[in-house]
Structure formats: structure tokens, C-alpha cells
C-alpha positions as CSV (number, residue, x, y, z in Angstrom):
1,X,0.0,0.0,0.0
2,X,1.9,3.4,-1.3
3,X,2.4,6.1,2.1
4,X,-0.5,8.3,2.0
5,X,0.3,12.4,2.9
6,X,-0.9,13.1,6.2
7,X,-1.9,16.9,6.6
8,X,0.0,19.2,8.8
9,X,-3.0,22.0,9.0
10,X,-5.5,19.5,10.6
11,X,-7.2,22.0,13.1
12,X,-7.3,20.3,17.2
13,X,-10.8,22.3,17.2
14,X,-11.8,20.3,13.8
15,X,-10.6,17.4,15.4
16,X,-12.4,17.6,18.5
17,X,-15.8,18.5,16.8
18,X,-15.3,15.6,14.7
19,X,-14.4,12.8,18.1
20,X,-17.6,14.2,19.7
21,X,-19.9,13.6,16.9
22,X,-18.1,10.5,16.3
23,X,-19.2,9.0,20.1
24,X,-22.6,8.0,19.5
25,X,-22.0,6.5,16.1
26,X,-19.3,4.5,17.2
27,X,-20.7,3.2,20.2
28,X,-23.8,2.6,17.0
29,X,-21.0,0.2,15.5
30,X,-20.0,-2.1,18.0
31,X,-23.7,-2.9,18.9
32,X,-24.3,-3.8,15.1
33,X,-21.1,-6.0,15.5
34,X,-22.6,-7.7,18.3
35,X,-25.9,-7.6,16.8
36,X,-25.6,-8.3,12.6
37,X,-22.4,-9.7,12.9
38,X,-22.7,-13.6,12.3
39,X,-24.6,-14.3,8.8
40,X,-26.5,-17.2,8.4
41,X,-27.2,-17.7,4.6
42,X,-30.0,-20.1,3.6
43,X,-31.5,-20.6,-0.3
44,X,-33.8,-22.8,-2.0
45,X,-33.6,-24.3,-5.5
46,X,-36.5,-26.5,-7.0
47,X,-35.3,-29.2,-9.6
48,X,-38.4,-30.8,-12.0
49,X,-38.6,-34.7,-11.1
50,X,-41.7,-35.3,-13.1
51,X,-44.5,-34.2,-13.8
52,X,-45.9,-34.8,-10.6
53,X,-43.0,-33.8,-8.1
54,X,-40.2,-31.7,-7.9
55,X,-37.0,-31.7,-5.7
56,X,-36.2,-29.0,-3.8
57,X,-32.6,-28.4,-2.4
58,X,-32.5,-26.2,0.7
59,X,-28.8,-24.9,1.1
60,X,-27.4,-23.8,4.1
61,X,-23.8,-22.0,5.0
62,X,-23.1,-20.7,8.9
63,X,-20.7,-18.8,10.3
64,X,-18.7,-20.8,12.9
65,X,-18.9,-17.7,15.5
66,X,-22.2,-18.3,15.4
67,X,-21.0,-21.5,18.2
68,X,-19.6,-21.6,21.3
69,X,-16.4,-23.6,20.4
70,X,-14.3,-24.6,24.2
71,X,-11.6,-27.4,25.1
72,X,-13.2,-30.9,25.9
73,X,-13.0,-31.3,29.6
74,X,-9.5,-32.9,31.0
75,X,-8.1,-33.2,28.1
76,X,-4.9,-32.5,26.2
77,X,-6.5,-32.1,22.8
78,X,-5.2,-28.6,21.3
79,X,-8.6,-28.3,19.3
80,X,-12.0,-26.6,20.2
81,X,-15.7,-28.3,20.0
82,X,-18.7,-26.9,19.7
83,X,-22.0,-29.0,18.9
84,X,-24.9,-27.6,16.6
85,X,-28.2,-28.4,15.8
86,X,-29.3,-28.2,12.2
87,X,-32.7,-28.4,11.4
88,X,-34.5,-27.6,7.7
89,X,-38.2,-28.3,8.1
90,X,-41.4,-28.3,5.4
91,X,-44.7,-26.6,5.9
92,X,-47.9,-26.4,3.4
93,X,-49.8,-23.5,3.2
94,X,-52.0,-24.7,5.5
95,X,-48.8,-24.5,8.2
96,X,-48.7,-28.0,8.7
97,X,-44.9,-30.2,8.8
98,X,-45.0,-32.2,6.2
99,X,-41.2,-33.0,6.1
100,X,-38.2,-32.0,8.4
101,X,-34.3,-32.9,8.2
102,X,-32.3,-33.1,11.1
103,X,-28.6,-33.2,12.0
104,X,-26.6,-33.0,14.9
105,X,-22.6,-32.3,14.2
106,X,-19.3,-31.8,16.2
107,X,-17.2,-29.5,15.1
108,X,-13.5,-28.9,15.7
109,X,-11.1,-25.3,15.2
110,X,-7.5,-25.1,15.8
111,X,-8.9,-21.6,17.4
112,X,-11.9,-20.3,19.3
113,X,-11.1,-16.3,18.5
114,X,-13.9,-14.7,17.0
115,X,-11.6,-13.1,14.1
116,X,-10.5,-17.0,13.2
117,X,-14.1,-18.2,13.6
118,X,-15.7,-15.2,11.4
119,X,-14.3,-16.7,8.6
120,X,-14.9,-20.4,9.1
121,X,-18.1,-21.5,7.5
122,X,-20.5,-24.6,8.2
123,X,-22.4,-25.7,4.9
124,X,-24.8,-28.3,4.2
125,X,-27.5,-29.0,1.5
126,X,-30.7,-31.4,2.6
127,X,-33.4,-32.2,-0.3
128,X,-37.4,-32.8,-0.4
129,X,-39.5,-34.1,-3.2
130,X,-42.6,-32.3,-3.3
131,X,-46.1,-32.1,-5.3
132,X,-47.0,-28.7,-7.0
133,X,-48.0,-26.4,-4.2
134,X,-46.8,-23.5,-1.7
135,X,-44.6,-24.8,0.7
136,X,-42.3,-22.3,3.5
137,X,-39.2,-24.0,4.0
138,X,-37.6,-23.3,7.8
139,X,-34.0,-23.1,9.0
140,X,-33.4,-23.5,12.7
141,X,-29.8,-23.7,14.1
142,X,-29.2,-24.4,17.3
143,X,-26.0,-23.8,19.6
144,X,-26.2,-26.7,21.8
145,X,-23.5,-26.0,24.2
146,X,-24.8,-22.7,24.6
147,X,-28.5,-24.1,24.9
148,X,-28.9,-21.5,22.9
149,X,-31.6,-21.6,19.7
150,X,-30.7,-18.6,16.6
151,X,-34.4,-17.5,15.1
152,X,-35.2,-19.1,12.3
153,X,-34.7,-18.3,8.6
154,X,-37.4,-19.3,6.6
155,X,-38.2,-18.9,2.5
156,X,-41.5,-19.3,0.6
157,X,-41.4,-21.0,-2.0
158,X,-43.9,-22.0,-5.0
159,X,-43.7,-25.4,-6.7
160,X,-45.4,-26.0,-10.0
161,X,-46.3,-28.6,-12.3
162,X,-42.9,-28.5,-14.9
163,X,-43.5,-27.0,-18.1
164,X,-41.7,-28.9,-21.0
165,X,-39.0,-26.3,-21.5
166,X,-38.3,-24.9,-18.1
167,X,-36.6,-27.4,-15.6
168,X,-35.1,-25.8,-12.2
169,X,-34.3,-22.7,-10.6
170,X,-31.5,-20.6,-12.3
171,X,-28.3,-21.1,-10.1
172,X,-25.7,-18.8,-9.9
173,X,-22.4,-21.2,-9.3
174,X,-18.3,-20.8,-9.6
175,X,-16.2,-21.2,-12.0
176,X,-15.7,-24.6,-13.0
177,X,-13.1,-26.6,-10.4
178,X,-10.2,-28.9,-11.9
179,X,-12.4,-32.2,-11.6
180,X,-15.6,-30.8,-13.6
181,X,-18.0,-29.9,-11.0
182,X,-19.6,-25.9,-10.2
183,X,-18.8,-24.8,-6.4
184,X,-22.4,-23.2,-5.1
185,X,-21.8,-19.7,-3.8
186,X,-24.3,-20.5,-1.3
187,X,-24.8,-17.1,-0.3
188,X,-28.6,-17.2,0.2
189,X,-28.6,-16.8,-4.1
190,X,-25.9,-13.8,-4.2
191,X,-22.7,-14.1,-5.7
192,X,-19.3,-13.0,-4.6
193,X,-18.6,-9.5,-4.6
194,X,-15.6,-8.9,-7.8
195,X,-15.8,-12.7,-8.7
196,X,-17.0,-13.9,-12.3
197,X,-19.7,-16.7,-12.2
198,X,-21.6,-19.0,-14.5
199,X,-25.5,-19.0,-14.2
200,X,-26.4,-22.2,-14.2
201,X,-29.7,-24.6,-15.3
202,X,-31.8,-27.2,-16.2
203,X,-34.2,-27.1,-19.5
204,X,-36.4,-30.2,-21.6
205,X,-36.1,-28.3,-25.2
206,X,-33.1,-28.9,-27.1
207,X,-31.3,-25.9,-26.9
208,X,-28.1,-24.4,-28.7
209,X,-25.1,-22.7,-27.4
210,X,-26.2,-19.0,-27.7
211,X,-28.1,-17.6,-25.1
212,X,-28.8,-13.6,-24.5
213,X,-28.8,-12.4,-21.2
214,X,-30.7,-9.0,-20.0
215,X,-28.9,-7.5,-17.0
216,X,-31.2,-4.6,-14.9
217,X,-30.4,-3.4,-11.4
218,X,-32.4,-3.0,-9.0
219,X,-33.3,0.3,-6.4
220,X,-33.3,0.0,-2.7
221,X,-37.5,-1.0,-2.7
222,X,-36.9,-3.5,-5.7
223,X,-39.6,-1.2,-7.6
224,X,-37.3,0.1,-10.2
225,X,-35.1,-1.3,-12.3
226,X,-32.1,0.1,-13.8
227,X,-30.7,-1.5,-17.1
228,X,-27.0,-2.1,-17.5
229,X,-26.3,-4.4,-20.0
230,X,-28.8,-4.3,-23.1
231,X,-29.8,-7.1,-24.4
232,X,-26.3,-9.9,-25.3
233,X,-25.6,-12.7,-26.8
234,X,-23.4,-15.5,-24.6
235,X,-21.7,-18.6,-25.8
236,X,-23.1,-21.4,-23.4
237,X,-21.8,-24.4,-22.0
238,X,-25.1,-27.3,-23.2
239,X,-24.3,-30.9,-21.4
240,X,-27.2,-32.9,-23.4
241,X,-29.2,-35.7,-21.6
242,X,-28.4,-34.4,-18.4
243,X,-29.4,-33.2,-14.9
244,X,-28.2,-31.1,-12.3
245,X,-27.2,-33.2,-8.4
246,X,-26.3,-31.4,-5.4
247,X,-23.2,-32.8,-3.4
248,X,-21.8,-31.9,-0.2
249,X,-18.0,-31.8,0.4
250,X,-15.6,-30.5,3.0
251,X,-14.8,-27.6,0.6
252,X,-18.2,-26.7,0.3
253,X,-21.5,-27.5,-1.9
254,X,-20.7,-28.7,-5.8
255,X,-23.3,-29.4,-8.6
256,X,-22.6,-32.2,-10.9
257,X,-23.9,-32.7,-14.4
258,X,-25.7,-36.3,-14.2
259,X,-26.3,-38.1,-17.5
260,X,-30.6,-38.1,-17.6
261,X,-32.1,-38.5,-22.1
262,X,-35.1,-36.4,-20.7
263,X,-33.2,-33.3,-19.5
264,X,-30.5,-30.7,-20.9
265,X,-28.1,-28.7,-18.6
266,X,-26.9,-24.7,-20.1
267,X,-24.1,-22.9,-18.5
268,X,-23.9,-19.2,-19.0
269,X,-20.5,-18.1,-18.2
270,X,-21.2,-14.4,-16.8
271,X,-18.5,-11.5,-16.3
272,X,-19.5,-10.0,-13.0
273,X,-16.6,-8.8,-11.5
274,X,-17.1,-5.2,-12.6
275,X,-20.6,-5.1,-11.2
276,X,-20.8,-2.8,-8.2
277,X,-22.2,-4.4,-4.8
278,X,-26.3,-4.1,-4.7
279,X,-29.0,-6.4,-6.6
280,X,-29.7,-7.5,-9.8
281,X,-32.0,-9.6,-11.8
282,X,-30.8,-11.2,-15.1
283,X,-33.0,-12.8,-17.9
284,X,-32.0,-15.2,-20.4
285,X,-34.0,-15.9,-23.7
286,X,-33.3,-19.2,-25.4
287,X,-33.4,-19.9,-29.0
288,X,-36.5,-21.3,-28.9
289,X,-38.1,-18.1,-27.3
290,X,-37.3,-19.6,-23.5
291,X,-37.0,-17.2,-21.0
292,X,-35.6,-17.8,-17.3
293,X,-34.4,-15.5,-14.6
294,X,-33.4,-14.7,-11.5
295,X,-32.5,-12.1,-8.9
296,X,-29.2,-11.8,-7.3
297,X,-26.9,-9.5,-4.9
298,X,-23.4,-9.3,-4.9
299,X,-21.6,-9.7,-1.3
300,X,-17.9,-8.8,-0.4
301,X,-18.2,-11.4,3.1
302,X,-14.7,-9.7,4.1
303,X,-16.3,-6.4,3.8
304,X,-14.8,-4.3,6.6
305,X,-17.7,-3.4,9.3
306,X,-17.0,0.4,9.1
307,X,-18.1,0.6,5.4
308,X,-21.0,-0.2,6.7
309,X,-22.1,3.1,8.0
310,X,-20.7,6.1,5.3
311,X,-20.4,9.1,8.1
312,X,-18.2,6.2,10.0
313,X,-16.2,5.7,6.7
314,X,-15.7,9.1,5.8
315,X,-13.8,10.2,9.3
316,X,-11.0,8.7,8.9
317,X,-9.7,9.9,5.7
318,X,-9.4,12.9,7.4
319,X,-5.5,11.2,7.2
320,X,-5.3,11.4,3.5
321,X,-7.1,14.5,2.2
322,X,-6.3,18.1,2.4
323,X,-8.9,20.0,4.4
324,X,-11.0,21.1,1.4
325,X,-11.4,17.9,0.2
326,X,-13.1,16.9,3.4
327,X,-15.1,19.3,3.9
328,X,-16.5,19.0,0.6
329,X,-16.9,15.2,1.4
330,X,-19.1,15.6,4.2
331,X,-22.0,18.3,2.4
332,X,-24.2,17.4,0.8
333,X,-27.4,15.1,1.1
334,X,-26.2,10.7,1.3
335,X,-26.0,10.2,-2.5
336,X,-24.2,13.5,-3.1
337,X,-21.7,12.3,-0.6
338,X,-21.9,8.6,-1.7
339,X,-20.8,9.8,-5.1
340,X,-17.6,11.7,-3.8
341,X,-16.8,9.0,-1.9
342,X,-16.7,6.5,-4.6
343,X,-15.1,9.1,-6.7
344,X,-12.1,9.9,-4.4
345,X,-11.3,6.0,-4.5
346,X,-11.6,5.4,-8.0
347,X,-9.0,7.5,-8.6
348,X,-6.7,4.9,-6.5
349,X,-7.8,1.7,-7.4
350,X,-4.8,-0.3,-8.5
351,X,-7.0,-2.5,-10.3
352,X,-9.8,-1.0,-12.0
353,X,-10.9,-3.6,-13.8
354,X,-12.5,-5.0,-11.4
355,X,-14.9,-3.5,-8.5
356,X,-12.8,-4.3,-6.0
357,X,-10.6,-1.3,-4.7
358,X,-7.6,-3.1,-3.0
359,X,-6.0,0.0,-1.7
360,X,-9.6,0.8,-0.3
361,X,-10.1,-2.4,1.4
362,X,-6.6,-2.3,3.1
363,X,-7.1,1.7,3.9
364,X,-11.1,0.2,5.7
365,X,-9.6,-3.2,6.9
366,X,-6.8,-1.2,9.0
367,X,-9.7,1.5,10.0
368,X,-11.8,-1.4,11.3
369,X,-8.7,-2.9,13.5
370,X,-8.1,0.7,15.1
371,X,-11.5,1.5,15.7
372,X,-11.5,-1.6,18.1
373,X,-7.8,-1.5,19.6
374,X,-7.2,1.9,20.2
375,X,-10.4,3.1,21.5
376,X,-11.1,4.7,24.9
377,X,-13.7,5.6,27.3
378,X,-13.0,9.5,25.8
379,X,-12.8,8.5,22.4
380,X,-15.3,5.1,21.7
381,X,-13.9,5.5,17.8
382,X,-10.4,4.1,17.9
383,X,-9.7,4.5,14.6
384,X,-9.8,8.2,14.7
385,X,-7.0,8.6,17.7
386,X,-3.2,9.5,17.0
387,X,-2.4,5.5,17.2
388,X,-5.4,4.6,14.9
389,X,-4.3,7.0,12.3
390,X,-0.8,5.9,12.4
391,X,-1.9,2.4,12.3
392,X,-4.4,3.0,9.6
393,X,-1.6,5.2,7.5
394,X,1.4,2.9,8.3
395,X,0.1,-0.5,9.0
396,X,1.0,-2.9,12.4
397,X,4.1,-1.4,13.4
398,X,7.5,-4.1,13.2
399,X,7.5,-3.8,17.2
400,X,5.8,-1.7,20.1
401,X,7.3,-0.6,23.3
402,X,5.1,0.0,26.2
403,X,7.1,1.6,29.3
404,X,4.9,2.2,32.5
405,X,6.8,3.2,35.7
406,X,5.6,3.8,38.9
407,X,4.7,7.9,39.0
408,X,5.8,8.5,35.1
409,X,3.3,9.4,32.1
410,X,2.7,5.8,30.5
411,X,4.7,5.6,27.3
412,X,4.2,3.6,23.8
413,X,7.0,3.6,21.1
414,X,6.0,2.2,17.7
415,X,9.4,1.2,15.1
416,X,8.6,0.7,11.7
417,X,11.8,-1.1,10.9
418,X,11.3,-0.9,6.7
419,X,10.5,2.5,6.9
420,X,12.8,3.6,9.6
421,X,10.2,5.8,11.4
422,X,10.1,5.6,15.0
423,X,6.4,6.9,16.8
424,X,5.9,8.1,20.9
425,X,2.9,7.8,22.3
426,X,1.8,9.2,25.9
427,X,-1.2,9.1,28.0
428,X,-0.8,11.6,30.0
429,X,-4.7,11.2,32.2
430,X,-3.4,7.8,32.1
431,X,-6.8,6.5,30.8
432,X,-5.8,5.5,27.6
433,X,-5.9,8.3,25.4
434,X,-2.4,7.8,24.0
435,X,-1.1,11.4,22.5
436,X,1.7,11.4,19.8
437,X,4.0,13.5,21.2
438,X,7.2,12.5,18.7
439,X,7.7,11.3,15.2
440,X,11.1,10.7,13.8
């Protein structure tokens, strides 16, 4: 990550303004942490049998800080266990259970921090046949040694009699792995944020391999629709006399083409790694006039939590802009502001070919790490102290010093060994607001 300028002229009246309107929303942030922050992601996906029945897959994918993960008692094991409850159940539309899935796992880390857990994930697929009908299809998870029971996610779905041209649900799947199989996202029908994808399906016509695709996006209510690619021809992937089977693996959920006379699998391959994050819907007309689609978002699941809130976002690039071009940044009504803000960083993506902004995500990832370690009963927003801004500007520094001695101002000495720059903090109310009081 190049050095970013830090401005000399910062005003410590600006500054102060700014850490007192900055209280509230901080303290705002670490209850949506503890709030929003474990996803549980949960989609349904209805394959044709017959006539009469269809399957429907139910896909599920947790986040293991979702558990309590602890060492077994007396014992030298150097893994953690936590035990979960997994349970996918089937009602009409009359609310009656008409089919339920359970499971009850083990699972082991080599670590029971929340950072390791966050990005640990527990995925499993469970399938129902069903008549034509309106079924809703529950999640319930269960932290057993918590005794503790997450509400449950639930879809509604609508199964109907096939047609003789349309098949399944459109899918939105991976790239194609080594052995021949499509890796699920899994992500609740979104895809990942800056990855490309393939779209994928299951139809009874014969089709051929050229398929257009209508891309819109969507507004906030999902009333409007935006188009951004017109109407486009795509060179599909056809496996003939097949069908489409869910498997479960340690890496994940795959799809595998299975060799059926009465069905035909497309692929579409799809470049969405330019698409900015938010929802979509995409149709696809077949030769033969068939039309399928579906509606998709796009999620960046390492997304740091303080791009989450755009007045938390802004504040800290107080670091890396003159004065004027902060101010500026903060009038204005949210879009006004949102479109600055995507501005300024457009101009320093390394990589804009894609719509992820890796000097962005580096710049928010170290923000999100100093709004946590470095905050105070005075200041709640760590990332906006004299350590978080040297963290956030400089990175973890090669070592820290901390010297406390009995009737002396506490002292921290940060040496960046690459850059040959040297830090002092001190804390002079001794209540951790650390000062920068030398830079060399």
C-alpha cells in the first residue's frame, strides 16, 4: 500500500468537533457487530422430477462464531468443540410439517477467536421431493452447548407442475473446479462480490449454445429497475441428456452434471466482476423463445464493518485529504456524498478492472482494526485517535514498546523497521488516550 500524505494543518478544534460527533455512532458500531455480525445464509432451488413432483434443495452455509467452540473437559486435545443443531423443516400452506431434516454435528477449530471463527463456515445442503404447491421451508440452528436456539430463517417458495421447457431454478455457481464440478456460492442466491460466475440450469427443449442475457439493477425497494447491459448474446456451455445433483463436500456444496435423455443442462458463463455491490436480476432468452431468470446480490463477506455506516467511513480519511477535500466530502445530502466518496477512491484503485478497490479495502480493513484496539472511554472511535491513524496510514508497526513506571506518564514507542520511522505515544490522564507527542 503506497504512504499516504498526512496533513500538517489539521485544526485540534476540527478534530475535537469531529471525536464528539463520532461518540454516539461508534458506540452505534460495536452494537451492530454484536448484533448483525454472524450471517447465516440459507437458499432454496427446485429441480423438476416429473410431472408430478419436484426436488427442492434447501442450502445452508453458517458462520462458525455463530458457536460456542471450548476445550473438551480434562483433556490435552489442542482443538476446540462446539456441537450444533441443524434443522430444515417443510410446511404447506395450511402450516402443517410435512417433512423435516435433522442433524446434529461436532465440530472442531484449531482456534476459538472470533476473528479466526468469522471466517470459518459450516455448509450443508438437505433435499425434499414435493407435489405442486406452496410450501415455506424453515431453518433452525441451534448452539447446543450454549443451549442457545438462533431464530429461524425461513423462504416461501412455489412449486409447480414442470413446463416442457423450463426445468429448475436458475443457479448462480463458480467457475468450474479442476475435476468438472460448479462450487455453489451458497450465499442465500448472491454471488461474490468482484468474482465472475456461471448461471447455471436445467431445460427439456433442445437448446443451442447461444443464449442472451438482460442484466437490470435493481433500487433499494426492488420497484425500479435500472438497465446495465442491453440485451447480449453468450456462448453457453449445453451438457445434453443431463441433470443437475447437489453434493456436499468438506470444501463446500458442488453441482454435478448427471447423465438423464429427458433433461439438458446450459451454463452461461457471466462477467461479473465489474458489477458494483447491490441487486440485480438477469433474464435469459433461449433460441426457442425460452425465457428464465433470477435475482441476485453481490456480497464482499470480508467487507470491513466500518463501510457499513458512510459518516463512520468518511472520518478517517481525514488522514489522506487536504482540508478542502473533506469538507467537501461531508455536504451534501447521502448520495451526493456517496458519489464523492466512490469518486475519491476510484481515482486509487490499482486494479480498476474489477470493483474491488484493494487500496480501499486495506485503507477500511486497518480502520476497522483501530477503531476496536485503540479506543477509549474518551474516544469510543479508535480509529480516529493518533495511534489509529498511524496504524491506519502505516500498518502494524515491526514492534511496540510500552514503558509504564511507577509515578511517570505511561509511554508507547511504535518502530517501523522498513520505513525507519520511529512513533511516541503518551497518556498523559493515564486512561488510555495515548497522545503522539514524537515522530522521527
Amino acid at each position: 500500500m503506497k504512504k499516504f500524505l498526512i496533513s500538517k494543518t489539521c485544526s485540534v478544534i476540527v478534530i475535537a468537533i469531529l471525536c464528539l460527533l463520532s461518540i454516539a455512532t461508534a458506540q452505534e458500531m460495536v452494537q451492530r457487530e454484536k448484533t448483525f455480525g454472524v450471517p447465516i445464509f440459507f437458499e432454496t432451488h427446485i429441480i423438476a422430477n416429473s410431472n408430478d413432483s419436484s426436488r427442492v434443495e434447501a442450502l445452508f452455509r453458517l458462520r462458525q462464531d455463530l458457536f460456542t467452540f471450548t476445550k473438551p473437559f480434562e483433556t490435552v486435545s489442542k482443538q476446540f468443540m462446539a456441537h450444533a443443531g441443524i434443522s430444515v423443516e417443510v410446511l404447506d400452506s395450511n402450516s402443517n410439517s410435512i417433512a423435516r431434516d435433522i442433524r446434529e454435528l461436532t465440530l472442531t477449530s484449531e482456534d476459538n477467536g472470533a476473528v479466526y471463527l468469522r471466517n470459518q463456515y459450516l455448509q450443508g445442503v438437505m433435499s425434499f421431493t414435493l407435489s405442486p404447491g406452496s410450501y415455506t421451508v424453515l431453518l433452525t440452528v441451534e448452539d447446543k452447548d450454549a443451549k442457545r436456539q438462533i431464530p429461524e430463517v425461513h423462504r416461501h417458495i412455489q412449486v409447480k407442475r414442470p413446463a416442457s421447457k423450463s426445468l429448475s431454478s436458475v443457479i448462480p455457481v463458480q467457475l468450474q473446479s479442476a475435476d468438472g464440478r460448479f462450487q455453489c456460492f451458497n450465499l442465500a442466491g448472491d454471488i461474490l462480490f468482484s468474482k465472475n460466475c456461471n448461471f447455471i440450469f436445467e431445460i427439456g427443449s433442445t437448446p443451442s449454445n447461444s443464449v442472451h442475457f438482460l442484466l437490470k439493477k435493481l433500487a433499494a425497494d426492488e420497484d425500479e429497475k435500472q438497465i446495465v447491459v442491453q440485451d447480449t448474446m453468450a456462448e453457453a456451455i449445453v451438457f445434453p441428456s443431463s441433470s443437475i445433483a447437489f453434493a456436499e463436500s468438506s470444501d463446500g456444496i458442488f453441482i454435478d452434471t448427471v447423465r438423464n435423455s429427458l433433461r439438458n443442462v446450459v451454463i452461461v458463463p457471466f462477467n461479473s466482476a465489474r458489477l458494483k455491490q447491490g441487486r440485480y436480476e438477469i433474464e435469459f432468452t433461449l433460441t426457442d423463445s425460452t425465457k428464465l431468470k433470477t435475482q441476485f446480490g453481490t456480497r464482499w463477506l470480508e467487507m470491513p464493518l466500518i463501510l457499513t455506516d458512510l459518516d463512520m467511513a468518511i472520518l478517517p480519511l481525514q488522514f489522506i485529504m487536504t482540508e478542502k477535500e473533506y469538507r467537501d466530502l461531508r455536504k451534501g445530502n447521502r448520495s451526493e456524498r456517496i458519489h464523492h466518496f466512490d469518486e475519491f477512491w476510484q481515482k486509487k484503485d490499482p486494479t480498476p478492472g474489477t470493483a474491488y478497490n484493494e487500496m480501499m479495502a486495506e485503507f477500511y480493513r486497518r480502520a476497522d482494526l483501530a477503531m476496536s484496539a485503540y479506543r477509549s472511554l474518551k474516544e469510543p472511535n479508535g480509529s480516529i485517535t493518533d495511534r489509529g491513524k498511524i496504524f491506519i496510514l502505516y500498518g502494524k508497526p515491526t514492534s511496540t514498546e510500552r514503558i509504564l513506571h511507577p509515578g511517570s506518564i505511561p509511554k508507547e514507542v511504535w518502530k517501523y523497521a522498513s520505513l525507519k520511522k520511529t512513533f511516541v505515544f503518551e497518556d498523559p490522564s493515564k486512561q488510555g488516550n495515548y497522545k503522539l507527542t514524537e515522530s522521527k
